[in-house]
N, C-alpha and C positions, 0 to 999 in steps of 0.2 A: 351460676355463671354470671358473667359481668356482658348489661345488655348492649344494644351497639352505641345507645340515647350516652352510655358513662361514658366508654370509649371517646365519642365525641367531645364529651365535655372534659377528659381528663387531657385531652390534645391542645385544648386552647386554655388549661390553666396551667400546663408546663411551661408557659412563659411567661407567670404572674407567680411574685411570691407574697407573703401577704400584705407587706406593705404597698407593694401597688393595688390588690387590693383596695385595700384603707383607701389610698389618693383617688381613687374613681369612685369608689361610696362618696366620699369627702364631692369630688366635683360636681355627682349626682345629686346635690344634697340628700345626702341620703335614703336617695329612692333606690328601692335594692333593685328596681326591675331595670332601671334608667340604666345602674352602675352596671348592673347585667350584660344589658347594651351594648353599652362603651367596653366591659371587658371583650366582649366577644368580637367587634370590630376592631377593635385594635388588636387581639390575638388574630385575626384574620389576617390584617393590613403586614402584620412582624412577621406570618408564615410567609405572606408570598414577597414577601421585600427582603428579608436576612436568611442568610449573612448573604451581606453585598457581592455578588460578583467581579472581583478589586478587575479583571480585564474593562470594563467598561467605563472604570475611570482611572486608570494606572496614571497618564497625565497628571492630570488635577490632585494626586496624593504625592506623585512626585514635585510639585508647585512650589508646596510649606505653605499655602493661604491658610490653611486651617490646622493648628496642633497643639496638641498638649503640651505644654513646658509645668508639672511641679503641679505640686497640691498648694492650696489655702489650710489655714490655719486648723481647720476643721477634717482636716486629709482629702477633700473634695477636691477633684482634677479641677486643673485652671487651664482654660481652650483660651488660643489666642484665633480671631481671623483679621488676615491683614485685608485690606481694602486695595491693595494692589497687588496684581498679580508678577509675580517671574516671570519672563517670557510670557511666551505666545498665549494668549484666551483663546480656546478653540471655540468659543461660545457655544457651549452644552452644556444647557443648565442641568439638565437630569442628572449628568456623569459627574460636576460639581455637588451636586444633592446628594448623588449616592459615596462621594470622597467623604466627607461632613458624616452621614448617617454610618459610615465605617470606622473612622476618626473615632467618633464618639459610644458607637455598641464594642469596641474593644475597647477604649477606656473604662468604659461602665461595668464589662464582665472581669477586668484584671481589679477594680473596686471591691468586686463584689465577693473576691475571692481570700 
């Protein structure tokens, strides 16, 4: 049987495929325990952060501050953000944060697909 130590680890590499992988070796320089690390906090950080709950920033997606218009030459998504807002700033920065980190984990998975 498969003990509970795999389970564990096969939960935080369903959000790594190998090339992010490679990029966290790579940041590590190549220290596999460092890259370790860094995978396993950052699959931590993506478990309890995604996918964004859009009610806590419906606002700020409604805005247009931050969006994709068209790929680069490369087919890489091109994010514009404007420096001024539409209307009202409710200033919340968190709910702004989580507009941005949704903007762009749905960019990245219809990339990836």
């Amino acid at each position: 049987g498969t003990s509970r130590l795999e389970l564990q680890d096969a939960q935080v590499l369903d959000f790594f495929d190998d090339h992010d992988i490679q990029r966290h070796l790579i940041a590590a320089d190549q220290n596999l325990k460092a890259a370790a690390i860094r995978l396993t906090r950052c699959g931590a950080w993506r478990g309890l952060t995604l996918p964004i709950d859009t009610r806590m920033c419906k606002i700020e997606l409604q805005s247009g501050q931050f969006f994709q218009q068209g790929n680069d030459l490369n087919g890489n998504p091109v994010f514009y953000f404007l420096n001024m807002c539409r209307g009202l700033w409710r200033k919340d920065v968190d709910a702004s944060t989580f507009a941005v980190l949704h903007r762009l984990e749905n960019a990245f998975a219809a990339a990836a697909k």
